[in-house]
N, CA, C, O and CB atoms as a CASP TS submission, in Angstrom:
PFRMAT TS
TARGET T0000
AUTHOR 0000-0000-0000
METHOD Language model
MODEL 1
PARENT N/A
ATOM      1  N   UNK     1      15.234  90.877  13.691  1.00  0.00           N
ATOM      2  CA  UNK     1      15.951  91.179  12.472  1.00  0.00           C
ATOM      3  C   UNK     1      15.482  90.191  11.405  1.00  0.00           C
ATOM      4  O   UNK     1      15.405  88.991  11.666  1.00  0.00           O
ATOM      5  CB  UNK     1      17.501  91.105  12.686  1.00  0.00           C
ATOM      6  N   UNK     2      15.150  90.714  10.138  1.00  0.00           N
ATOM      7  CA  UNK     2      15.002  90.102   8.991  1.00  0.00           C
ATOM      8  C   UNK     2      15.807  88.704   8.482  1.00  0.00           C
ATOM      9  O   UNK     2      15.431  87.635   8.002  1.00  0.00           O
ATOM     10  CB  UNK     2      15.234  91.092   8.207  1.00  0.00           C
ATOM     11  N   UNK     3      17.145  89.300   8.852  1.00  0.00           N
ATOM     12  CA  UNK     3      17.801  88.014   8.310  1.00  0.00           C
ATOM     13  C   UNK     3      18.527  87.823   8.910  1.00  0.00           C
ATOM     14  O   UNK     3      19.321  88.709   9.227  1.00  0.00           O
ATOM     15  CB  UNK     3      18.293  87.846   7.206  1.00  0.00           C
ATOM     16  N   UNK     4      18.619  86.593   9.361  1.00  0.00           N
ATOM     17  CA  UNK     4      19.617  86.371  10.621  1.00  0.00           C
ATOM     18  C   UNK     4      20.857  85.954  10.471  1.00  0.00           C
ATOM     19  O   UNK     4      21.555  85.912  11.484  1.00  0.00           O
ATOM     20  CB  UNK     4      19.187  85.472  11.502  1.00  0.00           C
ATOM     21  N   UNK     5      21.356  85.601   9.347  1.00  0.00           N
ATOM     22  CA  UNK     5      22.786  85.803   9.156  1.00  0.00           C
ATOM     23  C   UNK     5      23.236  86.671   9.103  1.00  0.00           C
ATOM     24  O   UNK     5      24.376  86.814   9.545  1.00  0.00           O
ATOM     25  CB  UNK     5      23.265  85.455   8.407  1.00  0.00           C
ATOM     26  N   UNK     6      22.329  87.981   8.354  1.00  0.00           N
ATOM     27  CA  UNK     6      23.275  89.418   8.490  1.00  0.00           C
ATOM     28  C   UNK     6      23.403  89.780  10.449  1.00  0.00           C
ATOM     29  O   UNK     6      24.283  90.176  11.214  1.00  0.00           O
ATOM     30  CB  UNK     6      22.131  91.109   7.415  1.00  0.00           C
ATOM     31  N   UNK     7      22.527  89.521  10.513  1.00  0.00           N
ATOM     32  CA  UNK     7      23.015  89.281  12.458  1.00  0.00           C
ATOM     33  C   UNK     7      23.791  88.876  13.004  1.00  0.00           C
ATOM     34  O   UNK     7      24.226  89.326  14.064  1.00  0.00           O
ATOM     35  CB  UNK     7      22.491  88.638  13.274  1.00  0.00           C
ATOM     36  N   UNK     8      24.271  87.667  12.271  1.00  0.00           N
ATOM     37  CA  UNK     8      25.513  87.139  13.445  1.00  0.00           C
ATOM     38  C   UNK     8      26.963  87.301  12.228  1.00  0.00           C
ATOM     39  O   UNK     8      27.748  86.372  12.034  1.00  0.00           O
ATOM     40  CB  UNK     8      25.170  84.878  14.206  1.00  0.00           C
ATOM     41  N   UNK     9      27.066  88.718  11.502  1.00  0.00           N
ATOM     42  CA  UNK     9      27.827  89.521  11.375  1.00  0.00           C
ATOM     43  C   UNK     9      27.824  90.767  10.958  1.00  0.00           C
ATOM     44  O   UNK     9      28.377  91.255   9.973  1.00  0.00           O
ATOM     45  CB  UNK     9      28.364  89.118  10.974  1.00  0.00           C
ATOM     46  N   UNK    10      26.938  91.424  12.050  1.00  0.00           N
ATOM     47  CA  UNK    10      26.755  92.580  12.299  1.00  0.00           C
ATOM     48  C   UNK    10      27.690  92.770  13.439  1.00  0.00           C
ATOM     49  O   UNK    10      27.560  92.159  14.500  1.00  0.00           O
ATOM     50  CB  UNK    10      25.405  92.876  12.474  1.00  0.00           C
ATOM     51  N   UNK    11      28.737  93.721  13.173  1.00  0.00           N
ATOM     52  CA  UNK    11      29.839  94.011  14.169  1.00  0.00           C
ATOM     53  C   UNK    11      29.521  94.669  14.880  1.00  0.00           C
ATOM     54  O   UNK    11      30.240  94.835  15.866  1.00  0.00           O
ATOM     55  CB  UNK    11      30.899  94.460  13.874  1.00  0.00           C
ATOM     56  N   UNK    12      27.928  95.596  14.722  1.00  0.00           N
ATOM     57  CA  UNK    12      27.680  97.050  15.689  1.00  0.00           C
ATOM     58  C   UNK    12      27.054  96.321  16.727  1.00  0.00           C
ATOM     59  O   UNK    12      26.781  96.817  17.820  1.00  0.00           O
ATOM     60  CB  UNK    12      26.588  98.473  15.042  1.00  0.00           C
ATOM     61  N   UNK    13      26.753  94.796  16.304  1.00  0.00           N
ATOM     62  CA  UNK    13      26.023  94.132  17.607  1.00  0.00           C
ATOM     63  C   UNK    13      26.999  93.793  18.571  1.00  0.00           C
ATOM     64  O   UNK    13      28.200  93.978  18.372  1.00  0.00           O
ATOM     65  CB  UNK    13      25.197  92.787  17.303  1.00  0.00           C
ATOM     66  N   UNK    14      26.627  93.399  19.404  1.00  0.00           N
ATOM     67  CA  UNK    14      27.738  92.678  20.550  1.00  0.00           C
ATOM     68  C   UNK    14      27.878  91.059  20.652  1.00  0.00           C
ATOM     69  O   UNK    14      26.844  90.392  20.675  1.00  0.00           O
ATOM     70  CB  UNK    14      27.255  93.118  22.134  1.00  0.00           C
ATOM     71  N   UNK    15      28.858  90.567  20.701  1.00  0.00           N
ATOM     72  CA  UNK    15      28.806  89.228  20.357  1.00  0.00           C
ATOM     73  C   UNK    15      28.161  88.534  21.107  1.00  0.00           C
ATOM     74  O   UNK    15      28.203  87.350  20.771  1.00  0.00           O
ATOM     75  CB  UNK    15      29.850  88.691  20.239  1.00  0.00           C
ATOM     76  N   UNK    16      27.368  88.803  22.292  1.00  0.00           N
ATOM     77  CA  UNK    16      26.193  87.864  22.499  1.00  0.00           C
ATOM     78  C   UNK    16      24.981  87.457  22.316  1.00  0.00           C
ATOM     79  O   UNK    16      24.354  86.504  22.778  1.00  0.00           O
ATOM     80  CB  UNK    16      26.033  87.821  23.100  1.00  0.00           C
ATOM     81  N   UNK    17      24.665  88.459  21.440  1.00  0.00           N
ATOM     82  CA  UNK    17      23.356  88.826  20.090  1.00  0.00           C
ATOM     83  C   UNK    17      23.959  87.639  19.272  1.00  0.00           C
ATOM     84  O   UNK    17      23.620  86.456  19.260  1.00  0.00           O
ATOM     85  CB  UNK    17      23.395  90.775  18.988  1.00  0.00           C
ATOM     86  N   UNK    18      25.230  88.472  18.399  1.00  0.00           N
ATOM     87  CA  UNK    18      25.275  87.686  17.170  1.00  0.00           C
ATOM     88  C   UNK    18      25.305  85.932  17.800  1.00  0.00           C
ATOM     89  O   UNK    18      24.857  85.152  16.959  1.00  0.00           O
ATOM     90  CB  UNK    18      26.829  88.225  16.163  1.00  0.00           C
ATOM     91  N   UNK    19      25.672  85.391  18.864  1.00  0.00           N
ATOM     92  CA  UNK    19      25.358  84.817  19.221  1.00  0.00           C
ATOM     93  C   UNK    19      24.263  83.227  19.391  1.00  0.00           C
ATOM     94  O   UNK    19      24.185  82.076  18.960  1.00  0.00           O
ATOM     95  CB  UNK    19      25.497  85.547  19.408  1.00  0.00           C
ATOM     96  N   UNK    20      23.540  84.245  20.387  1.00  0.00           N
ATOM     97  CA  UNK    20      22.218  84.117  20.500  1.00  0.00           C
ATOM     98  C   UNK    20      21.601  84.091  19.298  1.00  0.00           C
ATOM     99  O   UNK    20      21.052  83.001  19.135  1.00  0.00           O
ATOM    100  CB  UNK    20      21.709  85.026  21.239  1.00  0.00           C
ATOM    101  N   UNK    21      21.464  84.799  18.425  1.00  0.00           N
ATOM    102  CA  UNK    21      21.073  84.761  17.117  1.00  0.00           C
ATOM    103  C   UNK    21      21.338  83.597  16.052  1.00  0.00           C
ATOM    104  O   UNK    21      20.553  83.183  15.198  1.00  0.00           O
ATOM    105  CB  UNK    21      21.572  85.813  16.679  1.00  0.00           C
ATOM    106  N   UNK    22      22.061  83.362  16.200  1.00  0.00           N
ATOM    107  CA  UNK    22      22.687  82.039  15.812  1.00  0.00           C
ATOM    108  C   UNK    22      22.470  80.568  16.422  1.00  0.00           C
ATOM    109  O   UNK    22      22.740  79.477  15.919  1.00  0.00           O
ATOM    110  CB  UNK    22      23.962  82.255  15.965  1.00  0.00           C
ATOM    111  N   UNK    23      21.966  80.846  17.515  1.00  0.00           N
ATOM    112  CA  UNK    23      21.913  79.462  18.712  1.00  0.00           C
ATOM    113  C   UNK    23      20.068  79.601  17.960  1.00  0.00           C
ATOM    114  O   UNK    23      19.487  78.645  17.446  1.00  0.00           O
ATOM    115  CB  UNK    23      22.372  79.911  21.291  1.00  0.00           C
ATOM    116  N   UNK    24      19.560  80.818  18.080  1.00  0.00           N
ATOM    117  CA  UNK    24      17.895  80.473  17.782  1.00  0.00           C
ATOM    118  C   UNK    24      17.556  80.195  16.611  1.00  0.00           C
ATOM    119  O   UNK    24      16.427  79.752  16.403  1.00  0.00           O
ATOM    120  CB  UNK    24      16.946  81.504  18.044  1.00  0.00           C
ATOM    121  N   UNK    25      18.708  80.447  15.294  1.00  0.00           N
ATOM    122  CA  UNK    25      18.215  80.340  13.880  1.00  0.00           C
ATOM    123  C   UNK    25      19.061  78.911  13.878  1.00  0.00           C
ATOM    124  O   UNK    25      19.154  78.539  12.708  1.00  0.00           O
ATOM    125  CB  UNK    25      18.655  81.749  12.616  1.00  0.00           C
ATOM    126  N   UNK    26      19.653  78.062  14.708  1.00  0.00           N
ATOM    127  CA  UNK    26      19.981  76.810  14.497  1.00  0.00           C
ATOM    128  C   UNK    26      21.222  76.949  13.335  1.00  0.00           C
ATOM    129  O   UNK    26      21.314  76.071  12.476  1.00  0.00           O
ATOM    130  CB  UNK    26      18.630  75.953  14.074  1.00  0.00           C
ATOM    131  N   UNK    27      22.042  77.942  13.350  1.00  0.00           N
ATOM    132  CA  UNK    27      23.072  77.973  12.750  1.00  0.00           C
ATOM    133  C   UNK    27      24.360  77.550  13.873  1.00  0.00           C
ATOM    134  O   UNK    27      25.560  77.620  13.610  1.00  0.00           O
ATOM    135  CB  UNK    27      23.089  79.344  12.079  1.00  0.00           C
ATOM    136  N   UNK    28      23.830  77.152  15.024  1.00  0.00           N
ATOM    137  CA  UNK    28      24.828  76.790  16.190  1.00  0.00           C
ATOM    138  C   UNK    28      24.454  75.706  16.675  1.00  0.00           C
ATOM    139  O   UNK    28      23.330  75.331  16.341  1.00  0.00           O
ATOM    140  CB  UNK    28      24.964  77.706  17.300  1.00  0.00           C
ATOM    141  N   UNK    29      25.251  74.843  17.615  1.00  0.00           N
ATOM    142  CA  UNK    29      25.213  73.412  18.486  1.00  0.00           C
ATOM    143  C   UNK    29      25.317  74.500  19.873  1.00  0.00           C
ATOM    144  O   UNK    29      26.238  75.286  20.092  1.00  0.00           O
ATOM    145  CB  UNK    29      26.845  71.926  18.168  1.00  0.00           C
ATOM    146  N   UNK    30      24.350  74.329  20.532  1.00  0.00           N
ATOM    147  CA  UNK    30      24.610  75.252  21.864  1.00  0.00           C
ATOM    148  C   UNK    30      25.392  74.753  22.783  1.00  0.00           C
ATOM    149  O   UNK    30      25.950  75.515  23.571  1.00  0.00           O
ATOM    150  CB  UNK    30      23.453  75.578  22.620  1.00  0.00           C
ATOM    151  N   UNK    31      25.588  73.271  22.855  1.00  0.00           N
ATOM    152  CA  UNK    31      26.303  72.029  23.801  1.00  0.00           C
ATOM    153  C   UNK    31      27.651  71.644  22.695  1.00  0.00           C
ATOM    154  O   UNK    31      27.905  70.440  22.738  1.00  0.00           O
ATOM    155  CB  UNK    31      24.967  70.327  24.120  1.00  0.00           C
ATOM    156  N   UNK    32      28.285  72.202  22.011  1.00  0.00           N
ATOM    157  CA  UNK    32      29.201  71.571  21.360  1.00  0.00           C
ATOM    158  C   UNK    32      29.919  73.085  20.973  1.00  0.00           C
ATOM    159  O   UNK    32      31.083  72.889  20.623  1.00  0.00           O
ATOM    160  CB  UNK    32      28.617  70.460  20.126  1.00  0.00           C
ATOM    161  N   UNK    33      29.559  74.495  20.941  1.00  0.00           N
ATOM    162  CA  UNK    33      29.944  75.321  20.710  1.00  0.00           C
ATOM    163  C   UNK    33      29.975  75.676  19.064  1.00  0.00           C
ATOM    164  O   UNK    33      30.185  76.834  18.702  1.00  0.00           O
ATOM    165  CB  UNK    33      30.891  75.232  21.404  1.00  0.00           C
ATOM    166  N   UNK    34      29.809  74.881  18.354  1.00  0.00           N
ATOM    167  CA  UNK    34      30.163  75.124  16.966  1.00  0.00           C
ATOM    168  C   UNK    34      29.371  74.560  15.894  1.00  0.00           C
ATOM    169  O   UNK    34      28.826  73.499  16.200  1.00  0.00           O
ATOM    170  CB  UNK    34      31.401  74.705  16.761  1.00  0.00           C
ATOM    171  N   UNK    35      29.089  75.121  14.336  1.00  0.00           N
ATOM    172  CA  UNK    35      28.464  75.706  13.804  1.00  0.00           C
ATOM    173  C   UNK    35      27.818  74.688  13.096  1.00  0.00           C
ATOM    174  O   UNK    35      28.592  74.048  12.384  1.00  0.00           O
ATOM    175  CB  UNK    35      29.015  76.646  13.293  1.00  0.00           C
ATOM    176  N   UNK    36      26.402  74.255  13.054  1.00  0.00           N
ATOM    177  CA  UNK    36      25.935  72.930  12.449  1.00  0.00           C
ATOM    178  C   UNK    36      25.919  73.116  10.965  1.00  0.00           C
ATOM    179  O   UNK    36      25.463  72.303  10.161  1.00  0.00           O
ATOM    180  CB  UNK    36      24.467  72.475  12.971  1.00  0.00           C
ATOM    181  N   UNK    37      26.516  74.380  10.660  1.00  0.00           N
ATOM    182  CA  UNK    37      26.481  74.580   9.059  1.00  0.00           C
ATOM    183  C   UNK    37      28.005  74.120   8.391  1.00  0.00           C
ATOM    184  O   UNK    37      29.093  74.247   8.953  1.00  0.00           O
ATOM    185  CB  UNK    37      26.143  76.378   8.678  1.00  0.00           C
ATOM    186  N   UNK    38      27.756  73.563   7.057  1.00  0.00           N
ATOM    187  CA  UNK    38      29.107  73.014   6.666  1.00  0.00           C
ATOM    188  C   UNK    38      29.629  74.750   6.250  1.00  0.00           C
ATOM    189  O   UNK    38      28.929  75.397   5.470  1.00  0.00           O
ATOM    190  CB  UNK    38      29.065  71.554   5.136  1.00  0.00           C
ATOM    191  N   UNK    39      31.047  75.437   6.933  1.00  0.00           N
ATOM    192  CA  UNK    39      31.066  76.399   6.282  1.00  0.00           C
ATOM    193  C   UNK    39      31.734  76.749   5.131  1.00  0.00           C
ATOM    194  O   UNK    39      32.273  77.842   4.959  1.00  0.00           O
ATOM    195  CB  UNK    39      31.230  76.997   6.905  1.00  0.00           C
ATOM    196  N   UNK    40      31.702  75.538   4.070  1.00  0.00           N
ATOM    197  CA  UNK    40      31.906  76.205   2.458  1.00  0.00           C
ATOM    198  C   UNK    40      30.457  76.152   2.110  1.00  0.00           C
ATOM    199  O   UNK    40      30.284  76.281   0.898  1.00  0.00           O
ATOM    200  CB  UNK    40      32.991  75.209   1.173  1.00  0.00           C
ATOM    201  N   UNK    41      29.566  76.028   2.673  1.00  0.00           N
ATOM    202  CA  UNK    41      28.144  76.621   2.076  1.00  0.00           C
ATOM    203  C   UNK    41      27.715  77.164   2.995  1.00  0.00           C
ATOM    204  O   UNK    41      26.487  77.184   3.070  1.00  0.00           O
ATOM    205  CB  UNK    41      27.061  75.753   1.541  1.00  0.00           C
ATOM    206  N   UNK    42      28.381  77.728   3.915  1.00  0.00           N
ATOM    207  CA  UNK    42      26.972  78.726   4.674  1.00  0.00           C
ATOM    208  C   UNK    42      27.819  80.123   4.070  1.00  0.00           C
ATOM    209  O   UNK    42      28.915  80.175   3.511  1.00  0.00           O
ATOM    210  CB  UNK    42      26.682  78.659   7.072  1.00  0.00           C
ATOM    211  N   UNK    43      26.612  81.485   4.507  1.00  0.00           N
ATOM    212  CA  UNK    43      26.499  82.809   4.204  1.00  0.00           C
ATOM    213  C   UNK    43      27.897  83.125   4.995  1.00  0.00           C
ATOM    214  O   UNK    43      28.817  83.823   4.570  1.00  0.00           O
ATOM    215  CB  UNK    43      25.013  83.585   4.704  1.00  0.00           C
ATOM    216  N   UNK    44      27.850  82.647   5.871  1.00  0.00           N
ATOM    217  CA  UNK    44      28.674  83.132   7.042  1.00  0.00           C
ATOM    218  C   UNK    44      30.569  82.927   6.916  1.00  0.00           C
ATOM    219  O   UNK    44      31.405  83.448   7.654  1.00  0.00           O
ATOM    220  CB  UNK    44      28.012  82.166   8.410  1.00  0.00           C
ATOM    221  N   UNK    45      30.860  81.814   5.497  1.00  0.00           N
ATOM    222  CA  UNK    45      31.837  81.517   5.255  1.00  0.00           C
ATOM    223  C   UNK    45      32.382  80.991   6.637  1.00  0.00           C
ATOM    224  O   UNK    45      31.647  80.564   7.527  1.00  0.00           O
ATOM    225  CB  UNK    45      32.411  82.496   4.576  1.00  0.00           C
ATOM    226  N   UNK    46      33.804  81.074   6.715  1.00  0.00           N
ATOM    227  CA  UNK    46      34.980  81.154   8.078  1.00  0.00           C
ATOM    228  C   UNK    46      34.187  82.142   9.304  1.00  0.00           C
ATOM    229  O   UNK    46      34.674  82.042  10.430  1.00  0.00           O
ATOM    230  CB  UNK    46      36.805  82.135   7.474  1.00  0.00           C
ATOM    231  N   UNK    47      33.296  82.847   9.178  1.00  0.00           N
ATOM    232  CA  UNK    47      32.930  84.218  10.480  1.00  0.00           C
ATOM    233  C   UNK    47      32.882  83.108  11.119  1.00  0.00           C
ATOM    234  O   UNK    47      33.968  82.910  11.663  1.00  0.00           O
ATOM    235  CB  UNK    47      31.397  85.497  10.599  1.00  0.00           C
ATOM    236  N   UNK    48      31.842  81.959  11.391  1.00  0.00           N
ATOM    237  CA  UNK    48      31.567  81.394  12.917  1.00  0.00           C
ATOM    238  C   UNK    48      33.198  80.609  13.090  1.00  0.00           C
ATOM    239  O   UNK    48      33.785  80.971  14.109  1.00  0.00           O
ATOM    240  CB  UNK    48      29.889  80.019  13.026  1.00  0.00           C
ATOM    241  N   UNK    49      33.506  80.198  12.733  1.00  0.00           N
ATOM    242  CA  UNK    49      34.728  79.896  13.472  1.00  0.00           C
ATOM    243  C   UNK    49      35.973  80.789  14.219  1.00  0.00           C
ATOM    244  O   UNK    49      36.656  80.499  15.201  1.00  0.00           O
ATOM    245  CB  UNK    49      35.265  79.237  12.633  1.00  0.00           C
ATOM    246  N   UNK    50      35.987  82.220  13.183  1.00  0.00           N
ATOM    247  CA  UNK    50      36.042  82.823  14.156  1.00  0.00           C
ATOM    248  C   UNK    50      35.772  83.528  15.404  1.00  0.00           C
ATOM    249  O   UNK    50      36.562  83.791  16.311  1.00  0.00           O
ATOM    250  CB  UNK    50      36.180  82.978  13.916  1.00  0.00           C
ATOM    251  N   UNK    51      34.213  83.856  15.279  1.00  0.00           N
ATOM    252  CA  UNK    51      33.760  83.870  16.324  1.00  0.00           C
ATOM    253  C   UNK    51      33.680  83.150  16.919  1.00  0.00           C
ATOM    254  O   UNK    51      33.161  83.700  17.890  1.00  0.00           O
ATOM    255  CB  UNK    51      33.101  84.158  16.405  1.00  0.00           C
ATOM    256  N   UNK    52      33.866  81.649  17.293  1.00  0.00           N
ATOM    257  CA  UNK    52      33.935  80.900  18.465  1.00  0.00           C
ATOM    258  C   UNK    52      35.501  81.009  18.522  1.00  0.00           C
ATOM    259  O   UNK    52      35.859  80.673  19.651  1.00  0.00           O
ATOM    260  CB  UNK    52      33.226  79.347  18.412  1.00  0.00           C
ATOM    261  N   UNK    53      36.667  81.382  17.659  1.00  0.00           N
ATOM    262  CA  UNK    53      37.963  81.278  18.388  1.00  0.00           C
ATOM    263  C   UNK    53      37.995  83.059  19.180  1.00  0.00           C
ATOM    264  O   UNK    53      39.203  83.265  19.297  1.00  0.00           O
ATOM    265  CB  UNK    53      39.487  80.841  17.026  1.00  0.00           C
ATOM    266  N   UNK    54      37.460  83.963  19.571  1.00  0.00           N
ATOM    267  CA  UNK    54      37.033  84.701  19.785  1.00  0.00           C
ATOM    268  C   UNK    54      37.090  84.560  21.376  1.00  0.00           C
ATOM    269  O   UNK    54      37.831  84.901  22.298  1.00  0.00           O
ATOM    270  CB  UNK    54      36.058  84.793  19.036  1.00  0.00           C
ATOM    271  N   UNK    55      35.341  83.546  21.091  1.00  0.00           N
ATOM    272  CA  UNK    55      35.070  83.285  22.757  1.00  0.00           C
ATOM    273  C   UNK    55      36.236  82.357  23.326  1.00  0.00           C
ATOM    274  O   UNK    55      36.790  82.734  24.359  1.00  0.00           O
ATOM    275  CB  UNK    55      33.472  82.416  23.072  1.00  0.00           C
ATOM    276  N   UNK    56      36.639  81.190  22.733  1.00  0.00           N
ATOM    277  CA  UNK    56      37.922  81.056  23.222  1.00  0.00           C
ATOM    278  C   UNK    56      38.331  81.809  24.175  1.00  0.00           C
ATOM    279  O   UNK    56      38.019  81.889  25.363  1.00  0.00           O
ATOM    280  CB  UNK    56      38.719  81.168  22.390  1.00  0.00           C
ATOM    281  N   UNK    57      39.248  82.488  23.361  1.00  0.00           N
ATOM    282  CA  UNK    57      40.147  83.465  23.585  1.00  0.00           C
ATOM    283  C   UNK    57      39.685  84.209  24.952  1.00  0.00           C
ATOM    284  O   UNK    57      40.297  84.086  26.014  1.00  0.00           O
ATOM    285  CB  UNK    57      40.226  84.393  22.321  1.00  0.00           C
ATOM    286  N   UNK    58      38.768  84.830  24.814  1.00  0.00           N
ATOM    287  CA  UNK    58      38.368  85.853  25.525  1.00  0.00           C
ATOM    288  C   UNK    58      37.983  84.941  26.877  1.00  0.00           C
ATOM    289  O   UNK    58      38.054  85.419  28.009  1.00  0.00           O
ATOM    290  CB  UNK    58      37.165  86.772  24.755  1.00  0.00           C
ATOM    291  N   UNK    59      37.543  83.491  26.592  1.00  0.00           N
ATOM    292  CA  UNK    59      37.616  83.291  28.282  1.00  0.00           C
ATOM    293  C   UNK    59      38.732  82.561  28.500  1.00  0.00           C
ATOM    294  O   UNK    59      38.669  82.266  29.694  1.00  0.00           O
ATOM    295  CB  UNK    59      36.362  82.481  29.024  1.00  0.00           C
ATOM    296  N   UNK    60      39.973  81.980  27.922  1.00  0.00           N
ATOM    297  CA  UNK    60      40.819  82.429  28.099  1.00  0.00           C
ATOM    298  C   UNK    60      41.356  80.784  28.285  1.00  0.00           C
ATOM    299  O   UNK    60      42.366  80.519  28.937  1.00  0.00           O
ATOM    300  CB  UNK    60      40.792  83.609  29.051  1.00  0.00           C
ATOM    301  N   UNK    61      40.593  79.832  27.669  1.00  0.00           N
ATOM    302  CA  UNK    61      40.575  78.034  28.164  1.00  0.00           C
ATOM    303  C   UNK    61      40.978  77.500  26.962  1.00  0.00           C
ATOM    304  O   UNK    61      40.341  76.452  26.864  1.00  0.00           O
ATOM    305  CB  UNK    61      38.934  77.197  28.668  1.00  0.00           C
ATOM    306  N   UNK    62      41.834  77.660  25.775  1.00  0.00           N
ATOM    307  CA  UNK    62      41.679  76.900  24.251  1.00  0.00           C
ATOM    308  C   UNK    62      41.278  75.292  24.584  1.00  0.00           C
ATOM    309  O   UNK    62      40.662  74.597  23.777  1.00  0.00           O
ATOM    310  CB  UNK    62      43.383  76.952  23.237  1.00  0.00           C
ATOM    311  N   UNK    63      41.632  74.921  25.622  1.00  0.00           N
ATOM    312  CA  UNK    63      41.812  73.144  25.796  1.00  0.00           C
ATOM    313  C   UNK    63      40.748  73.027  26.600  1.00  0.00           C
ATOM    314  O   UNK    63      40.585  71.808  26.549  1.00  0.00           O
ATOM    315  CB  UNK    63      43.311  72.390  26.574  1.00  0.00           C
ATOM    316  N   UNK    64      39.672  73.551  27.505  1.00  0.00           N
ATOM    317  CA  UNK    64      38.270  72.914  27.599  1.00  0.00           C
ATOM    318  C   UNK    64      37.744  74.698  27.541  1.00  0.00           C
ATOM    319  O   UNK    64      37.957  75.737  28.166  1.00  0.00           O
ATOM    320  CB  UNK    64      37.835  71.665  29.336  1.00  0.00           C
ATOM    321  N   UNK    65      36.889  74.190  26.284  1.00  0.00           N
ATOM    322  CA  UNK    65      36.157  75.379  26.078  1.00  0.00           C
ATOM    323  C   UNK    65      34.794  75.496  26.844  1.00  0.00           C
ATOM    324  O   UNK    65      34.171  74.435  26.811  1.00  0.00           O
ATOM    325  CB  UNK    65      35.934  75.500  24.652  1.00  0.00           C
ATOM    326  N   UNK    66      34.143  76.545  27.551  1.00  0.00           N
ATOM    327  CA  UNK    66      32.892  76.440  27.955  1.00  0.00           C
ATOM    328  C   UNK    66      32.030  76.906  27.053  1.00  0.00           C
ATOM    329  O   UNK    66      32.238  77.686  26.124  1.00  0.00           O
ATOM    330  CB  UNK    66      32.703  76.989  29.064  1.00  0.00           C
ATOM    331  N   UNK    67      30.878  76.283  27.445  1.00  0.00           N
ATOM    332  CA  UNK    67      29.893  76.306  26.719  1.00  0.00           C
ATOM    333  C   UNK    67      29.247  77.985  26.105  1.00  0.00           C
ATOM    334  O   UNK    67      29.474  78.959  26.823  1.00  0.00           O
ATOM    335  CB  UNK    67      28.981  75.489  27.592  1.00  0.00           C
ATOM    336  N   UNK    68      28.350  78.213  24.580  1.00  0.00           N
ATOM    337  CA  UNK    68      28.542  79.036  24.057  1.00  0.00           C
ATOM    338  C   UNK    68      27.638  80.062  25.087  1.00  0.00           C
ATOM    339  O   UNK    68      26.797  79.198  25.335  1.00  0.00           O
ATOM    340  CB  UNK    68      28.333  78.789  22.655  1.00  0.00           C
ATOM    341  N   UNK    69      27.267  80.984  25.706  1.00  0.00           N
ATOM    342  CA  UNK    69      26.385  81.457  26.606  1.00  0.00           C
ATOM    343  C   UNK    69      25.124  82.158  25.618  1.00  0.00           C
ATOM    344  O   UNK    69      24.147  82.687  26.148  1.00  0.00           O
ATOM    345  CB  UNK    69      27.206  82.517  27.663  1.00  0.00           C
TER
END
């Protein structure tokens, strides 16, 4: 994909693209889970934080989160 922020909020993707996509364009800490961009200047605004309260969620640990896959 051209631009890889429109990737990691592209909803038709599955969140381990948008992901992944994010871990390879270095818009992610792969060992810390969260987003090396300050987000009042990234494209992405608030999205990566929600998407990591997301994975949270979905594996189901708020107090030790595992790592982003």
């Amino acid at each position: 994909m051209s631009n890889p922020f429109a990737a990691c909020v592209d909803d038709d993707l599955p969140r381990e693209n948008r992901v992944n996509v994010a871990l390879k364009e270095g818009m992610a800490d792969k060992h810390s889970g969260l987003s090396t961009l300050d987000p009042h200047l990234s494209p992405l605004g608030n999205y990566w934080d929600e998407l990591n309260n997301d994975i949270l969620e979905e594996d189901g640990d708020l107090d030790n989160p595992p790592p982003i896959r």
